[in-house]
VOLORO-9212 format. One line per 3 residues: number of its first residue (from 0); their letters; for each residue x, y, z of N, C-alpha, C. Coordinates in nm, 3 decimals, always signed. Last residue first. Example, Ala and Ser with C-alpha at 12.3 -4.5 7.8 and 13.67 -1.06 7.14 Angstrom:
BEGIN
1 = SA = +1.285 -0.225 +0.708 +1.367 -0.106 +0.714 +1.290 +0.003 +0.787 ~ +1.319 -0.569 +0.780 +1.230 -0.450 +0.780 +1.320 -0.330 +0.780
***
This chain:
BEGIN
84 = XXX = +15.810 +25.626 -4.685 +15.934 +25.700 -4.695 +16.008 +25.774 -4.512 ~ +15.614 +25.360 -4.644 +15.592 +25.536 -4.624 +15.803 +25.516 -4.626 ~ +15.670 +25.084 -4.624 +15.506 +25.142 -4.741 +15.488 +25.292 -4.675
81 = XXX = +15.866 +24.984 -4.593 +15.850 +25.035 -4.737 +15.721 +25.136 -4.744 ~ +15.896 +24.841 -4.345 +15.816 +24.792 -4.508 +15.814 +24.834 -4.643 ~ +16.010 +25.031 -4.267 +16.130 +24.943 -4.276 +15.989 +24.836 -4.363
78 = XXX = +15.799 +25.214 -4.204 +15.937 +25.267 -4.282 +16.033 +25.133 -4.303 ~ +15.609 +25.078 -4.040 +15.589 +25.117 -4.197 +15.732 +25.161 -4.299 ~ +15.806 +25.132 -3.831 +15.759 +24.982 -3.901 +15.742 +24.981 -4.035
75 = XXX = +15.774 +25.383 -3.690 +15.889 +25.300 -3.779 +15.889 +25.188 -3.876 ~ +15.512 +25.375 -3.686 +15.582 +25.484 -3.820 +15.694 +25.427 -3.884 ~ +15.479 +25.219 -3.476 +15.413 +25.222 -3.589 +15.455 +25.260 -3.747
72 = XXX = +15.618 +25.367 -3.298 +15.699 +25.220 -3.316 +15.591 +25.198 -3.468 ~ +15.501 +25.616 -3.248 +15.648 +25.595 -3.325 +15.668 +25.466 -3.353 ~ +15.263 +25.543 -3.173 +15.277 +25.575 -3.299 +15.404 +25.583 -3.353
69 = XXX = +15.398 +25.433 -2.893 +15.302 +25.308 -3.008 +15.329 +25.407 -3.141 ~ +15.450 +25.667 -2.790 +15.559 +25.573 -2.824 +15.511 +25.497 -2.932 ~ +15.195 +25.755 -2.761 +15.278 +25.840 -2.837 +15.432 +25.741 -2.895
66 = XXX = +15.123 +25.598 -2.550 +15.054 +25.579 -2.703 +15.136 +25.639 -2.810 ~ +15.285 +25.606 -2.356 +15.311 +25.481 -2.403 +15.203 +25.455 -2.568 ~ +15.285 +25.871 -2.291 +15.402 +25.815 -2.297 +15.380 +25.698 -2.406
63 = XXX = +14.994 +25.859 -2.220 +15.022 +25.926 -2.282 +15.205 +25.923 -2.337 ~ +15.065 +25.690 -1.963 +14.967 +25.657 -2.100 +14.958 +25.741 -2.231 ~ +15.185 +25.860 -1.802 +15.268 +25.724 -1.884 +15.189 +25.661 -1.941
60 = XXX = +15.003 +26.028 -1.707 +15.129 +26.077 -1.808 +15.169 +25.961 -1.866 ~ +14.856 +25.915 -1.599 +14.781 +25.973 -1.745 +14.872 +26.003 -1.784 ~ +15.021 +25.855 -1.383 +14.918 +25.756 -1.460 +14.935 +25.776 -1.606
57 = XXX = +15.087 +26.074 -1.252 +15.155 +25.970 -1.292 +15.131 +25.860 -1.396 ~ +14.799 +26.163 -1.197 +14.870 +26.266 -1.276 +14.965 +26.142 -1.384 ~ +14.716 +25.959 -0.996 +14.620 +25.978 -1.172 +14.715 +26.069 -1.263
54 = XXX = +14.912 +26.017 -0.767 +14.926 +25.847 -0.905 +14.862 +25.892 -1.039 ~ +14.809 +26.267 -0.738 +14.973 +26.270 -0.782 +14.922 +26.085 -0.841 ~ +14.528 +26.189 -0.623 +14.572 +26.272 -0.770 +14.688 +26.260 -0.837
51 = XXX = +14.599 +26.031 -0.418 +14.538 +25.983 -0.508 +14.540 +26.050 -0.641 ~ +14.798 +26.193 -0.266 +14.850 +26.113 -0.331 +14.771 +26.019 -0.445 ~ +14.624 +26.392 -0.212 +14.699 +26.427 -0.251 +14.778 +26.345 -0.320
48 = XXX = +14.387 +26.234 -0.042 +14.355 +26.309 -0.207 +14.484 +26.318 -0.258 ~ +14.581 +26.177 +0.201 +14.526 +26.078 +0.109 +14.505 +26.122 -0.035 ~ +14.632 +26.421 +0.278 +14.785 +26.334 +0.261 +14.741 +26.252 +0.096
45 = XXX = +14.408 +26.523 +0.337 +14.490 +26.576 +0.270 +14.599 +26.509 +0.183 ~ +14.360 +26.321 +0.521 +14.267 +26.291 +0.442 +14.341 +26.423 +0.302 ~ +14.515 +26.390 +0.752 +14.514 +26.219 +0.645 +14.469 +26.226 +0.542
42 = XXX = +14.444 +26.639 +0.813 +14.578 +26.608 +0.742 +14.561 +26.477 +0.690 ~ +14.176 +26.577 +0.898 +14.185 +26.665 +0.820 +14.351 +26.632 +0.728 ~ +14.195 +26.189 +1.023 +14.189 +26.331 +1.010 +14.227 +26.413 +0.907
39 = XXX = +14.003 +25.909 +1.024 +14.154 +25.980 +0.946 +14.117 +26.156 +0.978 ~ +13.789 +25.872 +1.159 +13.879 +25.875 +1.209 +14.028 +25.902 +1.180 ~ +13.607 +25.934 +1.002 +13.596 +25.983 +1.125 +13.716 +26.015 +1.204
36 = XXX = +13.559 +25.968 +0.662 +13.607 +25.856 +0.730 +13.620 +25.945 +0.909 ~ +13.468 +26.100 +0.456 +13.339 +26.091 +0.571 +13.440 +26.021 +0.631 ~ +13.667 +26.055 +0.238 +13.604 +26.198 +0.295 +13.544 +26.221 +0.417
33 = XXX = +13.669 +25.850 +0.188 +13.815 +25.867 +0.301 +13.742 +26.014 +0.333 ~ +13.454 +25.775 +0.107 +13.480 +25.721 +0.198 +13.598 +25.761 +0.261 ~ +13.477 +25.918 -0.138 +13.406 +25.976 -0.017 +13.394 +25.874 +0.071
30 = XXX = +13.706 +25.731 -0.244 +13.710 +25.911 -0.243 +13.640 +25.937 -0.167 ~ +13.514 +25.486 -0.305 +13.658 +25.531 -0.176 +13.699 +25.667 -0.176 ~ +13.375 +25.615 -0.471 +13.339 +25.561 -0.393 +13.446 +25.529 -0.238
27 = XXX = +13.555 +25.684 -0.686 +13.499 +25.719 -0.664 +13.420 +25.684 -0.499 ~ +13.641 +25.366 -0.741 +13.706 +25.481 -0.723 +13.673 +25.622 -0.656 ~ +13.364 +25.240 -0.818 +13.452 +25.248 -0.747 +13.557 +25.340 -0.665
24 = XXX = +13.344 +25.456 -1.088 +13.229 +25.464 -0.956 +13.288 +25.340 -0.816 ~ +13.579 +25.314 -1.209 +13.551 +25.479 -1.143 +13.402 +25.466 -1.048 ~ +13.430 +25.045 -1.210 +13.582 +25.114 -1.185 +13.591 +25.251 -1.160
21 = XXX = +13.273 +25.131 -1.393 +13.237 +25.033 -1.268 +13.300 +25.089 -1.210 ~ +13.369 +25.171 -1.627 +13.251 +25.267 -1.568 +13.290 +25.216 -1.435 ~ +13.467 +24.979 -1.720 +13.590 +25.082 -1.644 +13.496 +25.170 -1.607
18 = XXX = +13.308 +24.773 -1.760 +13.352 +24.734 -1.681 +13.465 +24.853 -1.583 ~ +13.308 +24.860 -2.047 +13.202 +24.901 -1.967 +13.240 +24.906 -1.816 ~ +13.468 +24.855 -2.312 +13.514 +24.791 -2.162 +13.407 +24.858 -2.078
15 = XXX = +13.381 +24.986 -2.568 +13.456 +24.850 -2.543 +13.514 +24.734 -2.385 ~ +13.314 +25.239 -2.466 +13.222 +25.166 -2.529 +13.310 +24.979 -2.529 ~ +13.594 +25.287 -2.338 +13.482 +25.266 -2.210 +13.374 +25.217 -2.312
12 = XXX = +13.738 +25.328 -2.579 +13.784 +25.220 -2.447 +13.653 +25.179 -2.343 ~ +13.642 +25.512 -2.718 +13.599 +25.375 -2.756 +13.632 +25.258 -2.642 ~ +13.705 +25.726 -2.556 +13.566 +25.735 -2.556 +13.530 +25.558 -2.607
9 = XXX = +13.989 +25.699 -2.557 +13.877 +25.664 -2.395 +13.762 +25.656 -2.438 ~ +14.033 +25.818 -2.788 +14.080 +25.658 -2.755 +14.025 +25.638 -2.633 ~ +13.918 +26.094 -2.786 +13.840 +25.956 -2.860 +13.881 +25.799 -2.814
6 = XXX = +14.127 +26.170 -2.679 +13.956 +26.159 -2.599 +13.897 +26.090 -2.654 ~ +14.337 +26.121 -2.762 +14.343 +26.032 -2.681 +14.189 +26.047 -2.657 ~ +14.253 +26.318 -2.995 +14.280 +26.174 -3.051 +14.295 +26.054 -2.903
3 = XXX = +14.336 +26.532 -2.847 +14.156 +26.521 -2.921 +14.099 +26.350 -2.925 ~ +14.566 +26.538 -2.799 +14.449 +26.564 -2.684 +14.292 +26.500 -2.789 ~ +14.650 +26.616 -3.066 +14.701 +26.458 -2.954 +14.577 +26.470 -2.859
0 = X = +14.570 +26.835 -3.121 +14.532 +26.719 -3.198 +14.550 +26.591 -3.115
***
């Protein structure tokens, strides 16, 4: 259910911010630039993906941290209004 509910929260993020299309085709775009790069070698270019994935891992985890937190701080709230038990 959590999984379902963050795909929707990207799906309205990118109708609401177009600008994060950009941003990955950026992103993107330095990805095969370190790919074709001549002069980083086979290990750089290992080093490089490797740490570009390990941040997105890092990333998506502390977004997923920080929505899951939002619904607790939400829940709590309602509970000190009254308006849920």
């Amino acid at each position: 259910m959590l999984d379902r509910r963050i795909e929707l929260i990207f799906e309205e993020m990118e109708r609401n911010h177009p600008e994060f299309s950009q941003e990955e085709a950026e992103l993107s775009h330095i990805r095969d630039e370190i790919e074709q790069d001549p002069l980083l070698g086979p290990a750089g270019k290992k080093k490089m993906q490797e740490y570009i994935c390990f941040l997105s891992r890092m990333e998506q985890r502390h977004n997923i941290h920080l929505y899951c937190q939002g619904a607790k701080d939400c829940v709590r709230m309602l509970r000190e209004l009254g308006v849920i038990l």
